[in-house]
KEBA-903421 format. One record per atom (N, C-alpha, C, CB): residue number from 0; chain; z, x, y; atom name. Coordinates in nm, 4 decimals, always signed. Glycine has a CB too. Layout:
KEBA-903421
<kenu: NUM | vexvex: A | w: Z | u: X | v: Y | vexvo: CA> .
...
END
This chain:
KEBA-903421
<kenu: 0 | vexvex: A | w: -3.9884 | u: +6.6158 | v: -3.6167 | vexvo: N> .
<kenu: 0 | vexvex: A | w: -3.8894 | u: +6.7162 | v: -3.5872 | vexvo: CA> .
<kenu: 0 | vexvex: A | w: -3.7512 | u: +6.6567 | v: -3.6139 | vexvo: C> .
<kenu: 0 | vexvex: A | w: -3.9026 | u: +6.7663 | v: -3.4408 | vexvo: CB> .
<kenu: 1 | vexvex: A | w: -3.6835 | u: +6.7079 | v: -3.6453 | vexvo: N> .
<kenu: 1 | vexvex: A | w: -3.5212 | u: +6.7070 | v: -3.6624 | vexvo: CA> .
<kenu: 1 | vexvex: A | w: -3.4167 | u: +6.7579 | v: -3.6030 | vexvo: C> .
<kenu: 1 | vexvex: A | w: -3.4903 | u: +6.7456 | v: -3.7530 | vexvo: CB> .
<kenu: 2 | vexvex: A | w: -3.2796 | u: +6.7245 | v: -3.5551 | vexvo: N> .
<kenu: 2 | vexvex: A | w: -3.2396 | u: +6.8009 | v: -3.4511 | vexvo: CA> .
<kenu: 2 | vexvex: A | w: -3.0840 | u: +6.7544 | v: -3.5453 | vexvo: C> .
<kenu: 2 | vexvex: A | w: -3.2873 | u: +6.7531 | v: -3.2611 | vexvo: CB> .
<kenu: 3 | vexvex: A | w: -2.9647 | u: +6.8611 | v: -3.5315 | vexvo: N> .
<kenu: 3 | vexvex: A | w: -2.8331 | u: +6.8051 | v: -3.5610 | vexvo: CA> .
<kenu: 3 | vexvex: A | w: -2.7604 | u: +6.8342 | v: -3.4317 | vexvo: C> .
<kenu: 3 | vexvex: A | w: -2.7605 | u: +6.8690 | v: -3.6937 | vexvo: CB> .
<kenu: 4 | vexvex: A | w: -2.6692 | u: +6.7311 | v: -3.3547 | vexvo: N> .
<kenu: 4 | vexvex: A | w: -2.6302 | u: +6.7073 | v: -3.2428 | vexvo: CA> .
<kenu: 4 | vexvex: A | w: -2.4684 | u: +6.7051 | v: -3.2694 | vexvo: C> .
<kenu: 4 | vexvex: A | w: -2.7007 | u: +6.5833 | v: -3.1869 | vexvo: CB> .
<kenu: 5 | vexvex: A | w: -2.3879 | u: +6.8214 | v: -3.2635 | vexvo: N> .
<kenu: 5 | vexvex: A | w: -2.2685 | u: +6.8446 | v: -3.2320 | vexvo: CA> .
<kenu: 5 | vexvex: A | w: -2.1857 | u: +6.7984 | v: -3.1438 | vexvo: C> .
<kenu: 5 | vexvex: A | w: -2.2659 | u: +6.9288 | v: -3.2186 | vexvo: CB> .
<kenu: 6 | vexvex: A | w: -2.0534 | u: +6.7265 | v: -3.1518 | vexvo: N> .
<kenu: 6 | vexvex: A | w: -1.9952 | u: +6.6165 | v: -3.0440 | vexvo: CA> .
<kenu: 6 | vexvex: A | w: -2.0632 | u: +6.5191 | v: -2.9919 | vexvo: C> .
<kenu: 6 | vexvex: A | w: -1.9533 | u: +6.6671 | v: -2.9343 | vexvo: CB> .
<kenu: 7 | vexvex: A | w: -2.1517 | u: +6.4394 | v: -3.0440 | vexvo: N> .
<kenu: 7 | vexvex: A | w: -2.2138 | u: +6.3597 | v: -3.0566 | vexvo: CA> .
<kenu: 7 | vexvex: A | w: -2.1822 | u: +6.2454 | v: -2.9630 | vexvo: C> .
<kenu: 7 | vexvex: A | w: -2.2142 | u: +6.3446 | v: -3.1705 | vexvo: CB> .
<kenu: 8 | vexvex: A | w: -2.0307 | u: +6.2403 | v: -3.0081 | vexvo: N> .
<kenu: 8 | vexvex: A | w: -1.9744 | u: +6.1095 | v: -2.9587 | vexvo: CA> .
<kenu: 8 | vexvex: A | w: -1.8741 | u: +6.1354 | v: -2.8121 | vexvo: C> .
<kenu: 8 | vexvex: A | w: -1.8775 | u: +6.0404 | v: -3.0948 | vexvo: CB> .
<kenu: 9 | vexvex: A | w: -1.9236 | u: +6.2639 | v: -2.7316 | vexvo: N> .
<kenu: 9 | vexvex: A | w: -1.8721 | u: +6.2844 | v: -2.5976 | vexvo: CA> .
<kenu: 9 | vexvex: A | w: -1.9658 | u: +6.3238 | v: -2.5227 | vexvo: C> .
<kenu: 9 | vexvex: A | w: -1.7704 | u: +6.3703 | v: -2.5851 | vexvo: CB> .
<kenu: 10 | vexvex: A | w: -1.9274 | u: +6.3326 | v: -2.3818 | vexvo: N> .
<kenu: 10 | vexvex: A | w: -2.0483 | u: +6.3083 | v: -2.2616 | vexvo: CA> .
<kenu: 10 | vexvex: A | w: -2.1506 | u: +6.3421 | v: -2.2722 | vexvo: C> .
<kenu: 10 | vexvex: A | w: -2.0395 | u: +6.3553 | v: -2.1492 | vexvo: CB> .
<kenu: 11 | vexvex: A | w: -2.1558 | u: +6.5232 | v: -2.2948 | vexvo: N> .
<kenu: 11 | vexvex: A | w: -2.2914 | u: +6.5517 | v: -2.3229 | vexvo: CA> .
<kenu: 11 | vexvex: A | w: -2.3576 | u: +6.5358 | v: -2.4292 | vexvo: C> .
<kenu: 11 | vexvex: A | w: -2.3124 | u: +6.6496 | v: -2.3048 | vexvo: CB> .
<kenu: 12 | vexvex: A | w: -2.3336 | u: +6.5335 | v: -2.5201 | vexvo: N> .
<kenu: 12 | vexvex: A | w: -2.3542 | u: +6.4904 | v: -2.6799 | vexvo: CA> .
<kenu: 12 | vexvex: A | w: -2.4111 | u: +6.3556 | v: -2.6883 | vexvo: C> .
<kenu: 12 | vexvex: A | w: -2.2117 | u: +6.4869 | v: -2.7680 | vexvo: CB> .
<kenu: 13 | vexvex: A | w: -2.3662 | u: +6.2347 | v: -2.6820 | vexvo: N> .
<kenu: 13 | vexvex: A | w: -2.4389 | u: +6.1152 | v: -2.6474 | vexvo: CA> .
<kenu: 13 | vexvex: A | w: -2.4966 | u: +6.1142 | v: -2.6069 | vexvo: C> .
<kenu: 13 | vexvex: A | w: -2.4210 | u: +6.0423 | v: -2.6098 | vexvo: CB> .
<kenu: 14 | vexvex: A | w: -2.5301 | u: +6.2103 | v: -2.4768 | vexvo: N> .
<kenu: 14 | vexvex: A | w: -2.6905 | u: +6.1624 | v: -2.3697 | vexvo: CA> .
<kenu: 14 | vexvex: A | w: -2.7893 | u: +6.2653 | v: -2.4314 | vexvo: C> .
<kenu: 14 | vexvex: A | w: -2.6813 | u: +6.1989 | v: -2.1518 | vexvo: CB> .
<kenu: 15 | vexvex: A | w: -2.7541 | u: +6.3839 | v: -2.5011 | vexvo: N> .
<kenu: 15 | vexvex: A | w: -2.8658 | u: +6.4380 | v: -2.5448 | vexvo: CA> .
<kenu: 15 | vexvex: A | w: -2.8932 | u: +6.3671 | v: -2.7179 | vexvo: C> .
<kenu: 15 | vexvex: A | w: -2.8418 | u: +6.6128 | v: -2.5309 | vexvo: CB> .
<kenu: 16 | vexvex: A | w: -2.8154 | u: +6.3006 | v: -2.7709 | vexvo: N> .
<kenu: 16 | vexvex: A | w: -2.8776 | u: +6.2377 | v: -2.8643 | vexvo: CA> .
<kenu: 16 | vexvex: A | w: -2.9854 | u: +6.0989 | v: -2.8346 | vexvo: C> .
<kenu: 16 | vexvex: A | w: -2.7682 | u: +6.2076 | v: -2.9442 | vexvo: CB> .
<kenu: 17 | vexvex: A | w: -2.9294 | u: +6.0553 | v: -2.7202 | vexvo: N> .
<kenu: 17 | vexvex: A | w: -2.9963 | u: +5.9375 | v: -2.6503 | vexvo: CA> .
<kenu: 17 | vexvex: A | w: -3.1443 | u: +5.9917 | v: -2.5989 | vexvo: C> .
<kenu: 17 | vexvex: A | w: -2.8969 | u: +5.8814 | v: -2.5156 | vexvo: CB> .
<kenu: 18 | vexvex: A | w: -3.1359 | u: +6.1398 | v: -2.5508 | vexvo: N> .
<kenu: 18 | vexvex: A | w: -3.2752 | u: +6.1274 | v: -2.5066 | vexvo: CA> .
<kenu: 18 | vexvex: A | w: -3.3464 | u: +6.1959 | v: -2.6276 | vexvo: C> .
<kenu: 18 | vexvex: A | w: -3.3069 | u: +6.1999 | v: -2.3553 | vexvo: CB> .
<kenu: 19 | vexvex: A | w: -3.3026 | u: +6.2534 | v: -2.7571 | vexvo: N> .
<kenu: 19 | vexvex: A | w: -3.3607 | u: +6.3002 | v: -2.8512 | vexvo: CA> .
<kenu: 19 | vexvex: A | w: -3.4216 | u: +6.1744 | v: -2.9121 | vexvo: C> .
<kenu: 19 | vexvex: A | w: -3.2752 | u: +6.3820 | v: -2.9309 | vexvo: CB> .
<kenu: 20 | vexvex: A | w: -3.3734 | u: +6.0951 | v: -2.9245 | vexvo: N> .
<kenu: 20 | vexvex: A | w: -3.4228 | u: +5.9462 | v: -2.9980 | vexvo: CA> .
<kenu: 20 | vexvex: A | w: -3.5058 | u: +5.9264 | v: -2.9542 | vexvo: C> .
<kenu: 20 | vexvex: A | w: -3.3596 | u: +5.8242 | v: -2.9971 | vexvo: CB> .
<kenu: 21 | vexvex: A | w: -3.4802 | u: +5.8994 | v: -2.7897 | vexvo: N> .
<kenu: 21 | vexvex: A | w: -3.5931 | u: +5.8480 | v: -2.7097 | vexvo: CA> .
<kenu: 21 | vexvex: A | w: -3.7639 | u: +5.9239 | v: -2.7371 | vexvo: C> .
<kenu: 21 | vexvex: A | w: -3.5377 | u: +5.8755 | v: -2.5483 | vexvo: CB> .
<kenu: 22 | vexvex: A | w: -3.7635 | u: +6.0429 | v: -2.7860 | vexvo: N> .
<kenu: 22 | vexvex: A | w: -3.8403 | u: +6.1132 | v: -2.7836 | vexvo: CA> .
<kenu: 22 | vexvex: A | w: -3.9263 | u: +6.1241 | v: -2.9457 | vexvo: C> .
<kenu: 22 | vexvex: A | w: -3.7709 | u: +6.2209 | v: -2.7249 | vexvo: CB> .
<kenu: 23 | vexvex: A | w: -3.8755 | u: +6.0314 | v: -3.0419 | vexvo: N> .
<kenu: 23 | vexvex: A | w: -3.8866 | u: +6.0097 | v: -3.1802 | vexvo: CA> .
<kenu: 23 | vexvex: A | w: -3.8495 | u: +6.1274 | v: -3.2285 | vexvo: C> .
<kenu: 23 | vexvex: A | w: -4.0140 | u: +5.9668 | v: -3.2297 | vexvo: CB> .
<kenu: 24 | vexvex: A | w: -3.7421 | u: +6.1863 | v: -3.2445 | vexvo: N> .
<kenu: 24 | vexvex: A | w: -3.6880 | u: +6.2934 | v: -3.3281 | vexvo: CA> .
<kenu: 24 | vexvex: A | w: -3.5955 | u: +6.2433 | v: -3.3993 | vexvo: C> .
<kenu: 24 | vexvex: A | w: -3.6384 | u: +6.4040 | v: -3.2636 | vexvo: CB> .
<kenu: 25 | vexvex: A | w: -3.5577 | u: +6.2697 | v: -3.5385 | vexvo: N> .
<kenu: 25 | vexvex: A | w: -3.4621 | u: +6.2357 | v: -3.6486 | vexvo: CA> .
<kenu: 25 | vexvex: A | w: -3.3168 | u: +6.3522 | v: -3.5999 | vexvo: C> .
<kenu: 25 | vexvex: A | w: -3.5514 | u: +6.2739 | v: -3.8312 | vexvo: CB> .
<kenu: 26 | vexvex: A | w: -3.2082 | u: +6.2348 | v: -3.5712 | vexvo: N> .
<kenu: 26 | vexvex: A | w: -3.1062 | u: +6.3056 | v: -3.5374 | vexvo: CA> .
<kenu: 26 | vexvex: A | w: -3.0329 | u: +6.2959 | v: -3.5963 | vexvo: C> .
<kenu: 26 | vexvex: A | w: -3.0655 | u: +6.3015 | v: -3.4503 | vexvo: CB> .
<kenu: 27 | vexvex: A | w: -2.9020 | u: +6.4094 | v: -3.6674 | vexvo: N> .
<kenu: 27 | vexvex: A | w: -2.7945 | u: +6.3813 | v: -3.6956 | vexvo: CA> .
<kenu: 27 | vexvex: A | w: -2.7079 | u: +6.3949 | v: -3.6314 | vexvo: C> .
<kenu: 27 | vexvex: A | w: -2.7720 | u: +6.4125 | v: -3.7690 | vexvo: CB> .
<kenu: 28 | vexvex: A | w: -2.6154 | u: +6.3249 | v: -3.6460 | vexvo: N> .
<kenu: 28 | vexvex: A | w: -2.4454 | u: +6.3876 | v: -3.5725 | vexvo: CA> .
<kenu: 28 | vexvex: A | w: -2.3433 | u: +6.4260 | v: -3.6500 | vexvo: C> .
<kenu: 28 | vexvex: A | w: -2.3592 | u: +6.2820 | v: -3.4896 | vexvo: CB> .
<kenu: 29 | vexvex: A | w: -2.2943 | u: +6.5274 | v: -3.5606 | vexvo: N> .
<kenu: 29 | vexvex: A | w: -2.1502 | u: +6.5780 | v: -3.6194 | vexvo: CA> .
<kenu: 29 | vexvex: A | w: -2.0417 | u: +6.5227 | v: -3.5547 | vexvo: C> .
<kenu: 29 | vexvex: A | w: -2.1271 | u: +6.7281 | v: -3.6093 | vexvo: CB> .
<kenu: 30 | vexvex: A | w: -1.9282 | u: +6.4513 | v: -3.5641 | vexvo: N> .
<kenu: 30 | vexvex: A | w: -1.8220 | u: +6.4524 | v: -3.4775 | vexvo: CA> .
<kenu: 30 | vexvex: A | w: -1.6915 | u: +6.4410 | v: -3.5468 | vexvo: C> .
<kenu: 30 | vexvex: A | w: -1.8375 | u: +6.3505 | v: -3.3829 | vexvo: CB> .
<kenu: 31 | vexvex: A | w: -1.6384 | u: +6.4854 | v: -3.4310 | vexvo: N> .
<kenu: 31 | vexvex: A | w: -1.4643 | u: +6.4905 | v: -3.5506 | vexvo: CA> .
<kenu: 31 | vexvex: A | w: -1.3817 | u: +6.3643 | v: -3.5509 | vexvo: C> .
<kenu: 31 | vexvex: A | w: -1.3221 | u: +6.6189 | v: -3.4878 | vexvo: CB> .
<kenu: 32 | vexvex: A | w: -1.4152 | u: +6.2735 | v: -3.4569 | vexvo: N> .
<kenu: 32 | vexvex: A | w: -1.3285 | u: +6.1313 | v: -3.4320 | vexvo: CA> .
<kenu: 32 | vexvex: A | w: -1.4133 | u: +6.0242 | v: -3.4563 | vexvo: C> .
<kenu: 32 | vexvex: A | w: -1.2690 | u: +6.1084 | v: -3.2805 | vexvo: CB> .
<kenu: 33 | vexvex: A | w: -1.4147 | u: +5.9613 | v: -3.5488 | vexvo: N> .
<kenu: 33 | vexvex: A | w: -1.4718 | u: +5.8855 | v: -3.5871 | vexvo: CA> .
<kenu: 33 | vexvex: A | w: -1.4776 | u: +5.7305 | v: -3.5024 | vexvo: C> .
<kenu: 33 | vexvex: A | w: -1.4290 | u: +5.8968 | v: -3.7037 | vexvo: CB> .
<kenu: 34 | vexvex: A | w: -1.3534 | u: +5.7313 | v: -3.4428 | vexvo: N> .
<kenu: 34 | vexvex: A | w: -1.3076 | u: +5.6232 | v: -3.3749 | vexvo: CA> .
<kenu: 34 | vexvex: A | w: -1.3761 | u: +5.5847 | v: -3.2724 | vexvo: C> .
<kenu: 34 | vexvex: A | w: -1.1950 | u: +5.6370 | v: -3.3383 | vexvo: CB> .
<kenu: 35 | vexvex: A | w: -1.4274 | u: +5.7033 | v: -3.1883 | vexvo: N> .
<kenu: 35 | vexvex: A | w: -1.5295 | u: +5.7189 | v: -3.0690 | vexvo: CA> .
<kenu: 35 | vexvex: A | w: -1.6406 | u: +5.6928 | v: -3.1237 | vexvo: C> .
<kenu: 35 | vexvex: A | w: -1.5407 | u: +5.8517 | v: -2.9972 | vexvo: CB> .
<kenu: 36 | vexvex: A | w: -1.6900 | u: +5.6414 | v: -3.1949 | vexvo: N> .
<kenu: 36 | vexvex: A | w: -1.8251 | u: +5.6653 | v: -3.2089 | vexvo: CA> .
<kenu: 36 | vexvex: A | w: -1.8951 | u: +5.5153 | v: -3.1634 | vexvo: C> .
<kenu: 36 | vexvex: A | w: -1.8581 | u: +5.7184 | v: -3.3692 | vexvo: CB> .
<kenu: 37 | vexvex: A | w: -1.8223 | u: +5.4084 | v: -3.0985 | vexvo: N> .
<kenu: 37 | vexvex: A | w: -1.8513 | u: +5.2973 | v: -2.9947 | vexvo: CA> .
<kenu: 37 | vexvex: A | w: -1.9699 | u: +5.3430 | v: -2.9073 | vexvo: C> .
<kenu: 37 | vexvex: A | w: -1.7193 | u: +5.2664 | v: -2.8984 | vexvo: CB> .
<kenu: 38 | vexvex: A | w: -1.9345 | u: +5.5131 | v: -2.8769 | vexvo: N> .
<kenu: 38 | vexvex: A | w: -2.0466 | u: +5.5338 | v: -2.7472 | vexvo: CA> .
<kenu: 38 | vexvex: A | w: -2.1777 | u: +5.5552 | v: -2.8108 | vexvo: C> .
<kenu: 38 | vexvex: A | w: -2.0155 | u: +5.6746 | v: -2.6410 | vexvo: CB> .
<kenu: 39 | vexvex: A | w: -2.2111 | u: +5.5848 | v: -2.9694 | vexvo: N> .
<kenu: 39 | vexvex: A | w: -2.3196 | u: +5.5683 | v: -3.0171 | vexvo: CA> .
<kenu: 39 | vexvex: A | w: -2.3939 | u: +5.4616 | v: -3.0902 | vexvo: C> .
<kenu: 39 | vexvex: A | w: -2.3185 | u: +5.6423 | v: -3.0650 | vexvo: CB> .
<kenu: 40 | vexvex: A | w: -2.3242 | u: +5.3499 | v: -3.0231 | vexvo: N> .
<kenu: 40 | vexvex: A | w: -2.3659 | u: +5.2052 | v: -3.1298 | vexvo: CA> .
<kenu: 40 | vexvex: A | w: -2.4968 | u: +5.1865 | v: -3.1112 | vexvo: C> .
<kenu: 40 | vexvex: A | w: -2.2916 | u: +5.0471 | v: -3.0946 | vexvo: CB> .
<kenu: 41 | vexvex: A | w: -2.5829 | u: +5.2135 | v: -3.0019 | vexvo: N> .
<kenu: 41 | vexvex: A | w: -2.7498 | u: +5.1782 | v: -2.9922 | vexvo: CA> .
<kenu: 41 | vexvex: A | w: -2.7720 | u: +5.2541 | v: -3.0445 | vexvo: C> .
<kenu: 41 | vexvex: A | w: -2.8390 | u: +5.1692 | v: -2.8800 | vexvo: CB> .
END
Protein backbone atom coordinates (compact mmCIF):
# COMPACT_ATOMS: atom_id res chain seq x y z
CA UNK A 1 0.00 0.00 0.00
CA UNK A 2 1.01 3.58 -0.52
CA UNK A 3 -0.02 6.56 1.30
CA UNK A 4 1.05 10.54 0.43
CA UNK A 5 1.30 12.41 3.85
CA UNK A 6 0.67 16.22 3.67
CA UNK A 7 2.68 18.50 6.30
CA UNK A 8 4.70 15.87 6.91
CA UNK A 9 7.14 17.76 8.75
CA UNK A 10 4.54 19.16 11.64
CA UNK A 11 2.90 17.54 14.67
CA UNK A 12 0.39 15.61 13.20
CA UNK A 13 2.00 14.81 9.99
CA UNK A 14 5.22 13.27 11.47
CA UNK A 15 3.42 10.94 13.83
CA UNK A 16 1.10 9.71 11.21
CA UNK A 17 3.97 9.16 8.83
CA UNK A 18 5.84 7.46 11.76
CA UNK A 19 3.10 5.11 12.39
CA UNK A 20 2.46 4.54 8.53
CA UNK A 21 6.10 3.23 8.26
CA UNK A 22 5.76 1.42 11.22
CA UNK A 23 3.08 -0.51 9.56
CA UNK A 24 5.24 -1.24 6.12
CA UNK A 25 3.46 1.22 3.90
CA UNK A 26 5.45 3.27 1.15
CA UNK A 27 5.10 6.92 2.14
CA UNK A 28 5.49 10.09 0.54
CA UNK A 29 5.68 13.55 1.84
CA UNK A 30 4.61 16.80 0.91
CA UNK A 31 5.93 19.81 2.81
CA UNK A 32 6.47 23.38 2.15
CA UNK A 33 9.67 24.06 4.49
CA UNK A 34 12.19 22.16 3.75
CA UNK A 35 14.24 23.31 6.67
CA UNK A 36 11.95 21.37 9.16
CA UNK A 37 12.35 18.34 7.88
CA UNK A 38 15.02 17.42 11.07
CA UNK A 39 11.67 16.00 12.57
CA UNK A 40 11.71 13.33 9.78
CA UNK A 41 15.36 12.17 9.86
CA UNK A 42 14.45 8.38 11.08
Amino acid sequence: MKALVTGANGFVGSFLMQQLVAKGIQVKCLVLETELLGVLSD
